[in-house]
Backbone as a chain_set.jsonl record, in Angstrom:
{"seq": "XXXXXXXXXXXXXXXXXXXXXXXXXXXXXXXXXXXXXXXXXXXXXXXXXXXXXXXXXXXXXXXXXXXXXXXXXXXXXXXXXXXXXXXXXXXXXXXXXXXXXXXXXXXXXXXX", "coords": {"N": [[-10.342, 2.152, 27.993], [-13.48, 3.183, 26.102], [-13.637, 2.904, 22.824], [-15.877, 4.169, 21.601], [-19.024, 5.225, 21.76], [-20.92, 3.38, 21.561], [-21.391, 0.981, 23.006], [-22.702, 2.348, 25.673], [-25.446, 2.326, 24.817], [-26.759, 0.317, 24.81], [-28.627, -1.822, 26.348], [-28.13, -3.627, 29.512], [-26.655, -6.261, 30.185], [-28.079, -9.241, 30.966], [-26.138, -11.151, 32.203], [-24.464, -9.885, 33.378], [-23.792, -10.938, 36.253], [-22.505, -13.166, 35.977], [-20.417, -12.167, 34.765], [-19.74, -12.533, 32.191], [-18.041, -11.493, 29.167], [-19.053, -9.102, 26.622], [-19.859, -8.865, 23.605], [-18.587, -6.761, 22.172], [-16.387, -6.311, 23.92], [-14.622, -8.391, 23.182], [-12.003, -10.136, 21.968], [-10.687, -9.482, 19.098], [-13.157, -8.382, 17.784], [-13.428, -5.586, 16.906], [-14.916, -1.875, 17.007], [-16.242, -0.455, 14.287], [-17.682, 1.312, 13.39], [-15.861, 3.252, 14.957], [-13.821, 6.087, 13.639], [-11.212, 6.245, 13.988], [-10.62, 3.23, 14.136], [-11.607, 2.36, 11.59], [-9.584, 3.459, 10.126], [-7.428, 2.416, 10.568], [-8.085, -0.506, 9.492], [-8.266, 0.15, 7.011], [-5.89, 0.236, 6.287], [-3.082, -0.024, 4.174], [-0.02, -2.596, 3.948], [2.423, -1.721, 2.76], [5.393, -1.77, 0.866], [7.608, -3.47, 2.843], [8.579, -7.04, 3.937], [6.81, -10.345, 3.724], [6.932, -11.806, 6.111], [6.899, -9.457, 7.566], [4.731, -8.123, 7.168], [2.924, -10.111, 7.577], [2.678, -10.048, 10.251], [2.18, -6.986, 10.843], [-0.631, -7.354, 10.032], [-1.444, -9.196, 11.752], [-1.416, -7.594, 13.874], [-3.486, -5.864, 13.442], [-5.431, -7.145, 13.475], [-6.119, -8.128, 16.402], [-6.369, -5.849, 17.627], [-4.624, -4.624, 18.1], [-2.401, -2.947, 16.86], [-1.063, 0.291, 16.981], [-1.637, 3.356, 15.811], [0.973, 5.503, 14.899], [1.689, 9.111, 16.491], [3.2, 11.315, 15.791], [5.861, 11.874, 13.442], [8.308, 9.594, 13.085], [12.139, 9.116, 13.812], [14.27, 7.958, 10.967], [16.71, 5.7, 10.204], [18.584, 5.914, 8.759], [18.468, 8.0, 7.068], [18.348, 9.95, 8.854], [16.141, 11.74, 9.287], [12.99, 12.883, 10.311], [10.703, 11.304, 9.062], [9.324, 9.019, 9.277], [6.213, 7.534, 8.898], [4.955, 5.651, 9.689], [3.565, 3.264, 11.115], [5.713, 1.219, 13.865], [7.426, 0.573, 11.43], [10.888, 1.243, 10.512], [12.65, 2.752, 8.672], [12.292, 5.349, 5.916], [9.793, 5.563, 3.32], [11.234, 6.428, 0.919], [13.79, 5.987, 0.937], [13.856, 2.773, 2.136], [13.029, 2.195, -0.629], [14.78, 2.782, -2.094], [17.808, 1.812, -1.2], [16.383, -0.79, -1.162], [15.568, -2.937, 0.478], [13.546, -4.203, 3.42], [11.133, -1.884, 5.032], [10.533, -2.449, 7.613], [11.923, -4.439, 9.247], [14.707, -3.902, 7.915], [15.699, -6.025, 6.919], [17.071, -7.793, 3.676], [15.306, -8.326, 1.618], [12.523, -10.315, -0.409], [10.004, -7.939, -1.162], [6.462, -7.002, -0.55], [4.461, -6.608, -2.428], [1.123, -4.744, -2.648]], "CA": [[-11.076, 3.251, 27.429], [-13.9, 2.02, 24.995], [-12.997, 3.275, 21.345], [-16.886, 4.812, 20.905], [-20.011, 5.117, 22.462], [-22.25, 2.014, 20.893], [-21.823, 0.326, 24.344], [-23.746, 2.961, 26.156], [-26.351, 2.907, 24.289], [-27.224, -1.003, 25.006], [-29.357, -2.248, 27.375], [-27.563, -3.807, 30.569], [-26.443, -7.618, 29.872], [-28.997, -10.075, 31.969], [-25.559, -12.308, 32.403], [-23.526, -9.357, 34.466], [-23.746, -11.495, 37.401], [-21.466, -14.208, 35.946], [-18.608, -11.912, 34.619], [-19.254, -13.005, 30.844], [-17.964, -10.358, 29.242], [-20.01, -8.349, 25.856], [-19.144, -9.179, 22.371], [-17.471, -5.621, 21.791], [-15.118, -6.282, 23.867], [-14.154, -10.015, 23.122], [-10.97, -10.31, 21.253], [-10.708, -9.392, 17.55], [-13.939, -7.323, 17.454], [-13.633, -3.968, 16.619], [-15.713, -0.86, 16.313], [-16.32, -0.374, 12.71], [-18.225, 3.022, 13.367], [-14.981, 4.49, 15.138], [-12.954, 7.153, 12.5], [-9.166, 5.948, 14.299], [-10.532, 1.333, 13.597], [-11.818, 2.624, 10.069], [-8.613, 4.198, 9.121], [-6.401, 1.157, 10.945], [-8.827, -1.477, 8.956], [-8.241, 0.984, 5.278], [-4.156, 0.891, 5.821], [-2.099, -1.051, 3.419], [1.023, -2.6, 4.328], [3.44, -1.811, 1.716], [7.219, -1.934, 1.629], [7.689, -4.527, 4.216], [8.895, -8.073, 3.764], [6.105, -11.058, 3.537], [6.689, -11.816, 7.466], [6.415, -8.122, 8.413], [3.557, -7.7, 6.725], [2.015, -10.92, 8.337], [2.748, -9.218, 12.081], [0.984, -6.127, 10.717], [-2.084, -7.682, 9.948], [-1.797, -9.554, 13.199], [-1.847, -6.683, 15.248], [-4.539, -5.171, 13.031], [-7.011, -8.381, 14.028], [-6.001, -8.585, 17.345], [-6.428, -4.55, 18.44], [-2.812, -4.413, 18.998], [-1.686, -1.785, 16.237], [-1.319, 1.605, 17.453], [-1.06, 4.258, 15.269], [1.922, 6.689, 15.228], [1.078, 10.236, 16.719], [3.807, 12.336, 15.095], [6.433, 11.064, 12.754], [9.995, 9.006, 13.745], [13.295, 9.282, 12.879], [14.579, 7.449, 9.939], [17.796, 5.245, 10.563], [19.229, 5.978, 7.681], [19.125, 9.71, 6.502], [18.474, 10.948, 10.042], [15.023, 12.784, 9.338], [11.88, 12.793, 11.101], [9.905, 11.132, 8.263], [8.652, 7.651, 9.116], [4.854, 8.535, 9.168], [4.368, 4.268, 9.506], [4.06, 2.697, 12.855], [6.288, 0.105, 13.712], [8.878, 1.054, 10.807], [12.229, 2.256, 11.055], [13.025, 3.422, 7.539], [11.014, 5.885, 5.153], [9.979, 4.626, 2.13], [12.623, 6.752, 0.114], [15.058, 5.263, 1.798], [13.741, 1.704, 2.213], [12.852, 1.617, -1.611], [16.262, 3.039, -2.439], [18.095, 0.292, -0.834], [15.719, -2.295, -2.148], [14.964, -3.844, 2.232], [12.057, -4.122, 4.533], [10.915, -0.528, 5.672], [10.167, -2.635, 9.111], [12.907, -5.108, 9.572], [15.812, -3.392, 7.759], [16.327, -6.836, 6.052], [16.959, -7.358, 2.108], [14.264, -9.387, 1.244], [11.418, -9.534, -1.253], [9.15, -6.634, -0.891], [5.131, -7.653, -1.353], [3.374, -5.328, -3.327], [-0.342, -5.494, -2.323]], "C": [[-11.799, 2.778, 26.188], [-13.368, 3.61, 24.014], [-14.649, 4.276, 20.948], [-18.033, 4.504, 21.732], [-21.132, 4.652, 22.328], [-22.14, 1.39, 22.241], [-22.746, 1.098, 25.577], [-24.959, 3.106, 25.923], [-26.762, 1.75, 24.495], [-27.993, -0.944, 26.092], [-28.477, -3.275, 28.618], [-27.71, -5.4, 30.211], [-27.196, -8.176, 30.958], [-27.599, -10.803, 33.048], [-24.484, -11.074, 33.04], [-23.483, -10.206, 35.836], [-22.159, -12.342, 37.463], [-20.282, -13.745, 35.279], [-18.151, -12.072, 32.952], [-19.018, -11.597, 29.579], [-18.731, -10.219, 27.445], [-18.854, -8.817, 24.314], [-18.078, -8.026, 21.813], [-16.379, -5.728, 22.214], [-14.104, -7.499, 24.122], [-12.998, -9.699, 21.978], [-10.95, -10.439, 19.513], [-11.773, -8.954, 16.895], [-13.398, -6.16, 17.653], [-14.494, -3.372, 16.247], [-15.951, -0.263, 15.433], [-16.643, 0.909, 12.57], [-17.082, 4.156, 13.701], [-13.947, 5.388, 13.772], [-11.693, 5.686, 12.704], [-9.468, 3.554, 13.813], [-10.94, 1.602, 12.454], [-10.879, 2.802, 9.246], [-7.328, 2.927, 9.512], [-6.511, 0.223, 9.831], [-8.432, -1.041, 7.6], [-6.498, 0.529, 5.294], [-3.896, -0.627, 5.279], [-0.913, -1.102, 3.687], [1.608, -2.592, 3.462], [4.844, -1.299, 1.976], [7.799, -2.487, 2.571], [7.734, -6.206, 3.393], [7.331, -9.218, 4.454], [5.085, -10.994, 5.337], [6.21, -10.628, 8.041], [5.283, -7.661, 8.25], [2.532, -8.453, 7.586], [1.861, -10.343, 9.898], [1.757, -8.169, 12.031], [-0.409, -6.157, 10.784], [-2.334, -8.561, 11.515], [-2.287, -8.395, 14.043], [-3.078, -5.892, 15.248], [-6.326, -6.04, 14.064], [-7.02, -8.131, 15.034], [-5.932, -7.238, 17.831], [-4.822, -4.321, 18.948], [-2.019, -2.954, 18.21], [-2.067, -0.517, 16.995], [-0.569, 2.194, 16.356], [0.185, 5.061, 15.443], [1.077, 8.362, 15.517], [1.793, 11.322, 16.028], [5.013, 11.588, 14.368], [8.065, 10.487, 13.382], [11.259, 9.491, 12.95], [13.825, 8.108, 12.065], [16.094, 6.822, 10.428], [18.765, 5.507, 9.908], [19.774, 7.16, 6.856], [18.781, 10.691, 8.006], [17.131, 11.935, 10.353], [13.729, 12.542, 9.324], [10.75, 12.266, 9.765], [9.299, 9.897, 7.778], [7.686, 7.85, 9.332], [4.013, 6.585, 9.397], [4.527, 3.529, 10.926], [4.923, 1.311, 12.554], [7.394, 0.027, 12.498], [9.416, 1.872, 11.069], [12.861, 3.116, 10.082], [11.87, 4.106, 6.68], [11.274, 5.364, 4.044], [10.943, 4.996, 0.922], [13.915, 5.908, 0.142], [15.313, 3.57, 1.712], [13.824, 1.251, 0.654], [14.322, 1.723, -2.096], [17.258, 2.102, -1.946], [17.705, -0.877, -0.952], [15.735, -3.175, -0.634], [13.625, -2.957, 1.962], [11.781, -3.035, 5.467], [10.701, -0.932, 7.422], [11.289, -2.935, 10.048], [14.627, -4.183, 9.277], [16.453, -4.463, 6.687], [16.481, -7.071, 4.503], [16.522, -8.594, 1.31], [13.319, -8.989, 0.29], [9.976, -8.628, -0.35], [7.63, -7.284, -1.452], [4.679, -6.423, -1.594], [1.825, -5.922, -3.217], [-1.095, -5.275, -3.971]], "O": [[-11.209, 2.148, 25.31], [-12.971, 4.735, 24.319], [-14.559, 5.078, 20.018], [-17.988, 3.483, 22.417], [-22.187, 5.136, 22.739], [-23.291, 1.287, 22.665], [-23.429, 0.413, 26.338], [-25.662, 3.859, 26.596], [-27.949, 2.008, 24.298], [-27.985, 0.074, 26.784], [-27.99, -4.047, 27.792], [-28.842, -5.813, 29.957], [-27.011, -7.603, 32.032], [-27.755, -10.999, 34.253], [-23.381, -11.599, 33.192], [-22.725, -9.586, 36.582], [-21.217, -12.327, 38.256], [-19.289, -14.454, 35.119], [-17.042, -11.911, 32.442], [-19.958, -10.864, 29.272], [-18.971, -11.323, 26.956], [-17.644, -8.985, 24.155], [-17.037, -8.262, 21.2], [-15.373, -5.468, 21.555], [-13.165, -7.595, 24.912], [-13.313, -8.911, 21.087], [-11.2, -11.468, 18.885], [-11.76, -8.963, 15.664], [-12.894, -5.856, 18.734], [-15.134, -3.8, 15.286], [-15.901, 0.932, 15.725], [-16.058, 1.647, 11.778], [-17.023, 5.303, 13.256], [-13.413, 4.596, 12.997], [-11.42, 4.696, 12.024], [-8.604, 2.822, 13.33], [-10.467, 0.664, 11.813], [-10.917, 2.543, 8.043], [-6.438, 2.652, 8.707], [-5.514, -0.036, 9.156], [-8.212, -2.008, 6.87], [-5.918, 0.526, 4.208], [-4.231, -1.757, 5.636], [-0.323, -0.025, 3.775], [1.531, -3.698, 2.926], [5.303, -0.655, 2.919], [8.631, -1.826, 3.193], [7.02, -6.477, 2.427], [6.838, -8.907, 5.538], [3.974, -10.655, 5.745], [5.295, -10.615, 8.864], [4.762, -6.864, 9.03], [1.591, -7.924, 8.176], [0.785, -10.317, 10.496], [0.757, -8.141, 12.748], [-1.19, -5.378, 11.329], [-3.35, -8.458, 12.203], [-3.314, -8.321, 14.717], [-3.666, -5.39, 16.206], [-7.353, -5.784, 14.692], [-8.137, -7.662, 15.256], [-5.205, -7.298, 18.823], [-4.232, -3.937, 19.958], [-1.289, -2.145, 18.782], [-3.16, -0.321, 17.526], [0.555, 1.897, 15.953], [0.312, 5.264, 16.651], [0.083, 8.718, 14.883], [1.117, 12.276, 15.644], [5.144, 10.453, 14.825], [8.767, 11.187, 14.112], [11.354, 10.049, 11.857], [13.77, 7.071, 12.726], [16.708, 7.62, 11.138], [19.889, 5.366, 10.389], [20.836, 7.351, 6.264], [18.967, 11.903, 8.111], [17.026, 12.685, 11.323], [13.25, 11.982, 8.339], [9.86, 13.094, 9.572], [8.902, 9.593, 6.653], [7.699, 8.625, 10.288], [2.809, 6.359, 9.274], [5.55, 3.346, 11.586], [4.915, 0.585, 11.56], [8.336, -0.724, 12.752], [9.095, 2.934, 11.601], [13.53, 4.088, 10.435], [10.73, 3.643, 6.655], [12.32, 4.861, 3.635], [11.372, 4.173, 0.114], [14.708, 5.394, -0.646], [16.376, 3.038, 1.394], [14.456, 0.23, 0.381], [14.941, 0.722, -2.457], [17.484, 1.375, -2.913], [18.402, -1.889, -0.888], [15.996, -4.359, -0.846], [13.067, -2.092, 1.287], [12.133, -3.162, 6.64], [10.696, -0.089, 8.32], [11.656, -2.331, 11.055], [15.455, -3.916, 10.148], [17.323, -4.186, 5.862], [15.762, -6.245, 3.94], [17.106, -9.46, 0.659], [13.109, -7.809, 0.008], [9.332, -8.788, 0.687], [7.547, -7.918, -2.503], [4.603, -5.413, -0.893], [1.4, -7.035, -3.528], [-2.23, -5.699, -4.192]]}, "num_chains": 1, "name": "protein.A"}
């Protein structure tokens, strides 16, 4: 499903014959115009250990992050208030224990 409707609006690649496929949707482009890759591209990873952070930004490059749609449960106090994809603890929680809101581990924290 494309992300926005800048590929419709192109003119028909000469090189459809041979299968080569369009720069939009070559690996680690993203649609800059869409709202949901604007607001992916804006997020800061904070409260997360060095490594977790590095995964984050991986998945960011590489179209892999998916947002959260409604919020998770928390491992720790039990209540629906991880609003961060891919973490398991809220940041009350995570900072209050002094770990990695991702991992769980008790490591240094990068502050962006």
């Amino acid at each position: 499903m494309k992300c926005c409707l800048v590929s419709s609006l192109l003119p028909p690649s000469p090189l459809f014959l041979f299968h080569i496929p369009r720069l939009e949707v070559q690996l680690g482009n993203t649609c800059l115009t869409c709202p949901r890759s604007w607001k992916i591209n804006q997020k800061l990873h904070d409260g997360v250990c060095q490594r977790c952070k590095e995964v984050l930004e991986w998945r960011v490059k590489y179209n892999k992050y998916k947002p959260l749609s409604k919020p998770k449960k928390c491992v720790k106090c039990l209540q629906k208030t991880v609003k961060d994809s891919y973490h398991i603890m809220c940041r009350p929680c995570a900072s209050e224990l002094e770990v990695c809101a991702k991992c769980g581990k008790k490591e240094d924290i990068v502050i962006p």
